[in-house]
C-alpha positions in Angstrom: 0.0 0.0 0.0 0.8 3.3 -0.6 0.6 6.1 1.8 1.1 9.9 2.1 1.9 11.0 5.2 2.8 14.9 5.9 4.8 16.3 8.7 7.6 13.6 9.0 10.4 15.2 10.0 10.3 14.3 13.8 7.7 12.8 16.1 4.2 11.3 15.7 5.1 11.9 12.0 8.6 10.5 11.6 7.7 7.6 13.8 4.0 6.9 11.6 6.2 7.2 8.2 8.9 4.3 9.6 6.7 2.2 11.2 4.6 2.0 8.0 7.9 1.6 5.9 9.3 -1.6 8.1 5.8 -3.2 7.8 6.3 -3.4 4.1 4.2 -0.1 3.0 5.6 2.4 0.3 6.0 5.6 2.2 5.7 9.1 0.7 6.8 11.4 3.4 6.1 15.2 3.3 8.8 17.4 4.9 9.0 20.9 4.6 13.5 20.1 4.6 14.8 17.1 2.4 17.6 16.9 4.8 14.7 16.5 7.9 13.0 13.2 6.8 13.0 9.9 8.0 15.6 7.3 6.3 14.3 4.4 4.9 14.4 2.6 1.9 10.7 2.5 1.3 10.1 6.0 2.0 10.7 8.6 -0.5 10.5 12.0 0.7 9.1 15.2 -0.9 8.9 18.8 0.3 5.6 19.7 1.3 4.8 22.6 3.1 0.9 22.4 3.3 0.1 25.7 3.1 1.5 25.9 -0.5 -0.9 25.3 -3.1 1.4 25.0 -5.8 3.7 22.4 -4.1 0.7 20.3 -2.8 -0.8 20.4 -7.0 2.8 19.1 -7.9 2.8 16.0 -5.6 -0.7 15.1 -6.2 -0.1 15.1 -10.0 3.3 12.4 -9.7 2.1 10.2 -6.6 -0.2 7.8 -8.3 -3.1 6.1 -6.4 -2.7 6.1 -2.6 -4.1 3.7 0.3 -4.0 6.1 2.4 -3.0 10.0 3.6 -2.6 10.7 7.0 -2.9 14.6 8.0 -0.1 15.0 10.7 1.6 18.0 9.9 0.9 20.9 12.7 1.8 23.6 14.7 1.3 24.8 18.4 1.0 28.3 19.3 0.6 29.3 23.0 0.4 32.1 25.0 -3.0 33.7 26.7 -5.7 34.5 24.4 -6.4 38.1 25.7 -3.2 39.5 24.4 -2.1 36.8 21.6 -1.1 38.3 18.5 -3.5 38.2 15.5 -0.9 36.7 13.5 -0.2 33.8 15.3 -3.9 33.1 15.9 -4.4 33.5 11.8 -0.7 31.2 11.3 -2.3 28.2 13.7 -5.6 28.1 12.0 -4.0 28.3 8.4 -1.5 25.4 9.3 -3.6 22.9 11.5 -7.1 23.8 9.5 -6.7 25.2 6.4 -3.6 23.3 5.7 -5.5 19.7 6.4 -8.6 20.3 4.1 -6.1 21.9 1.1 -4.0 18.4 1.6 -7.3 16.8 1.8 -8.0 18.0 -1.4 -5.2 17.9 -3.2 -5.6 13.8 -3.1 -8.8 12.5 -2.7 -8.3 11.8 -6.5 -5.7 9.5 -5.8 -7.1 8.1 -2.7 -10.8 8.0 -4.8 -8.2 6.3 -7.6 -6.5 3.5 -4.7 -9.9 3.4 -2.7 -8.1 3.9 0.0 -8.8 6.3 3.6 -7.9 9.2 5.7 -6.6 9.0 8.6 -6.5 12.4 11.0 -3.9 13.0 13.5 -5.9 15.4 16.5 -5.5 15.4 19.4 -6.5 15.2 23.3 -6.3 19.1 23.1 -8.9 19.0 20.0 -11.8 17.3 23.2 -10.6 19.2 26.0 -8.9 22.8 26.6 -6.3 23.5 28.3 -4.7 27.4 30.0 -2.7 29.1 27.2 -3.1 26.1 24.5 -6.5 28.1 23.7 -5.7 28.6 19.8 -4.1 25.0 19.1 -7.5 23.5 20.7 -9.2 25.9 18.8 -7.5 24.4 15.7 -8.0 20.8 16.6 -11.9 21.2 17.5 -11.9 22.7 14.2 -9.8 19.4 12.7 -12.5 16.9 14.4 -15.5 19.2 12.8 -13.7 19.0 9.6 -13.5 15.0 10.5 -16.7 14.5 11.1 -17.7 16.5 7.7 -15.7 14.4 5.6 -16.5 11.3 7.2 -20.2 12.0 6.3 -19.3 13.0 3.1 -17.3 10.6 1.8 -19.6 7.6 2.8 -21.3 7.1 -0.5 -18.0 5.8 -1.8 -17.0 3.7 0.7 -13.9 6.5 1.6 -13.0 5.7 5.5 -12.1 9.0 7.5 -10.8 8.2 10.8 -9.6 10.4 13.9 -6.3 9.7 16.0 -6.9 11.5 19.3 -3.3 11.1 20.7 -2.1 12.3 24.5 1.4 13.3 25.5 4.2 11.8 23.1 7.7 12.7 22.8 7.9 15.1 20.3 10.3 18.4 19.1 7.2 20.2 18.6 7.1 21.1 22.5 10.5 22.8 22.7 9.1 24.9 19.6 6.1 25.8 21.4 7.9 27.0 24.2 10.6 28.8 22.0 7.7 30.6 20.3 5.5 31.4 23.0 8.6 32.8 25.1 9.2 35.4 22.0 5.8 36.2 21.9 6.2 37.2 25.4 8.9 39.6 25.2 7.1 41.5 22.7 4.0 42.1 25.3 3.2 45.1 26.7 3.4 45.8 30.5 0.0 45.0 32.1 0.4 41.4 30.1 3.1 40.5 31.7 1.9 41.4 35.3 -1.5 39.6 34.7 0.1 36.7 33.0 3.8 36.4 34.2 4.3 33.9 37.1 1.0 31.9 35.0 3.1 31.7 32.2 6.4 30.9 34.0 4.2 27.7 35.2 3.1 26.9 31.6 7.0 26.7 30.6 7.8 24.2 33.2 4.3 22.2 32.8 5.1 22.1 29.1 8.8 20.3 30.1 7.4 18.3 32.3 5.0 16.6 30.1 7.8 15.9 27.5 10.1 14.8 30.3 7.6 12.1 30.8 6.1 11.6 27.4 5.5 8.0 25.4 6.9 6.6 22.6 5.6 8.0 19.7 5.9 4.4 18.2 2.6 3.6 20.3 0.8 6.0 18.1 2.2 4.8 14.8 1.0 1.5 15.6 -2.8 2.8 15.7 -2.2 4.9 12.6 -1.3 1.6 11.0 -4.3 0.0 12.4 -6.4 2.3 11.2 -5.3 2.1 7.7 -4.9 -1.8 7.4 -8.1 -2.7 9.3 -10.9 -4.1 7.5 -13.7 -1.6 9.3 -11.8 1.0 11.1 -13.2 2.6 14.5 -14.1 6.6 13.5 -12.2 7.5 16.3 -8.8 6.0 18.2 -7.9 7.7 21.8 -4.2 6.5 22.2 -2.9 7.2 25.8 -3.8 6.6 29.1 -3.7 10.6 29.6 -5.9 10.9 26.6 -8.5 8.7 27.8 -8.4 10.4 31.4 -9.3 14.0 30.0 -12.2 12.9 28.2 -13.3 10.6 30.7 -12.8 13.5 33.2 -14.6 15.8 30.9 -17.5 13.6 30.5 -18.3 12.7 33.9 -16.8 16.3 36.1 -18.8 19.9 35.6 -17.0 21.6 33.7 -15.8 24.4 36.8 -14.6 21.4 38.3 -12.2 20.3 35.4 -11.4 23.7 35.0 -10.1 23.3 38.6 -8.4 20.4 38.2 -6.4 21.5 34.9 -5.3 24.9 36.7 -4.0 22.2 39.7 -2.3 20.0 37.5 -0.6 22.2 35.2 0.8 24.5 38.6 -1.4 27.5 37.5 
C-alpha cells in the first residue's frame, strides 16, 4: 500500500512514516527540509509545506493512487488569548485547519483512484482545553468538525475518514512551542506581563514536564497503522492513558470542576 503522510520530520510523523515503511508499505513522506525526513528505503520523501498550493498540485499530480493519507503535519502556538497576537492566531488556524482540508483535497483523486482512507492526527487538546493552548485546541476542534464532515461525506463511496486523538508523546514540537510562546512574550506590553507572568512561568515548566515524561511516539504509529490496514476501522482511536483520562474527566466532572483540576495540575 501506498501512503502519504505529511509532517515527517520528527515525532508522531517520523515515527508513523517508519513504522509504515518496516511493515512493508511504500511511504511518501512530506517534509518541509529534504535533509529533515526519516531514512528508509521505502520512503521517499518530498517537500511539502501544506500551506503551498502550488507544491501540494505538484505532488498530487506524480504520486499515483494512494491507500491512504494521514494529515499529521501541525503547529502549536501558546500564550493567553487576551493578548495573543492576530498573526499567530491566523498562522495556527491556516497550518492545522486550512492546511488539512487543502492536503485533503489535493488527493482525494488518488485516494478515490487507490480506494483507500484518511486518517487524521488530532489530538487530546482537539476534546478538551487546556490554559494558554487556547488557539491550538481551537485548531483541533476545528480538525474533528472538519472530521466528522468528511466522514459524512465521503460515505457514499465507501472512503473511510478516521480520527487519531493522541495524549502526550515525545515530540520536538514542545520545545518549539515554548521557544515561540517565550518570544511572543517579550514582545508584550506591561500589564500582560503582570496579569500573566508567574502563570506563564508555570506553563514553561508544565510544558517540560509533560515531555520529560512523554511516550513513545511508536505507540501511536501502531494505531495509525491500524487504522489504515483494518478491514472496518473505529471513527475515532484515543491513544494514551492521559488521553482517555481528560475525556473521561470531561464527560463525567462539571465543567468548573475540570477547570479546577487542569489549573491544579498544570501548577497555575
Amino acid at each position: 500500500m501506498r501512503v502519504l503522510v505529511t509532517g515527517t520530520s520528527s515525532g508522531i510523523g517520523s515515527a508513523i512514516a517508519v513504522r509504515l515503511a518496516e511493515r512493508g508499505h511504500e511511504v511518501v513522506a512530506g517534509v518541509r527540509r529534504l535533509a529533515a525526513a526519516p531514512a528508509h528505503p521505502r520512503i521517499r520523501a518530498v517537500e511539502l509545506e501544506v500551506t503551498d498550493a502550488a507544491q501540494l498540485a505538484a505532488v498530487a499530480e506524480e504520486v499515483g493512487p494512494l491507500g491512504g493519507v494521514v494529515n499529521n503535519a501541525g503547529i502549536t502556538i501558546a500564550g493567553p488569548l487576551e493578548h495573543l497576537p492576530l498573526d499567530r492566531l491566523q498562522e495556527q488556524l491556516e497550518v492545522n485547519v486550512v492546511g488539512v482540508v487543502a492536503v485533503t483535497q489535493a488527493f482525494l483523486p488518488a485516494i478515490r483512484a487507490g480506494r483507500g482512507r484518511l486518517v487524521m492526527i488530532g489530538s487530546a487538546a482537539g476534546l478538551v482545553t487546556t490554559p494558554f493552548l487556547g488557539a491550538y485546541s481551537a485548531s483541533k476542534f476545528a480538525v474533528e468538525a472538519v472530521t466528522d464532515a468528511l466522514r459524512q461525506e465521503l460515505t457514499p463511496w465507501s472512503l473511510p475518514v478516521v480520527m487519531i486523538n493522541p495524549g502526550s508523546f515525545t515530540s520536538q514540537n514542545r520545545a518549539r512551542t515554548t521557544a515561540t510562546a517565550e518570544a511572543d512574550r517579550a514582545t508584550m506590553a506591561e500589564p500582560a506581563e503582570r496579569r500573566y507572568g508567574r502563570a506563564l512561568d508555570a506553563f514553561v515548566r508544565f510544558n517540560e514536564s509533560v515531555e520529560a515524561g512523554a511516550g513513545d511516539p511508536a505507540r501511536v504509529a501502531a494505531v495509525v497503522e491500524r487504522a489504515l490496514t483494518a478491514r472496518r476501522p473505529r471513527t475515532r482511536y484515543l491513544v494514551g492513558a492521559d488521553a482517555r483520562m481528560v475525556v473521561t474527566m470531561k464527560q463525567l466532572l462539571p465543567a468548573r470542576t475540570v477547570d479546577r483540576i487542569l489549573s491544579r495540575v498544570m501548577g497555575l
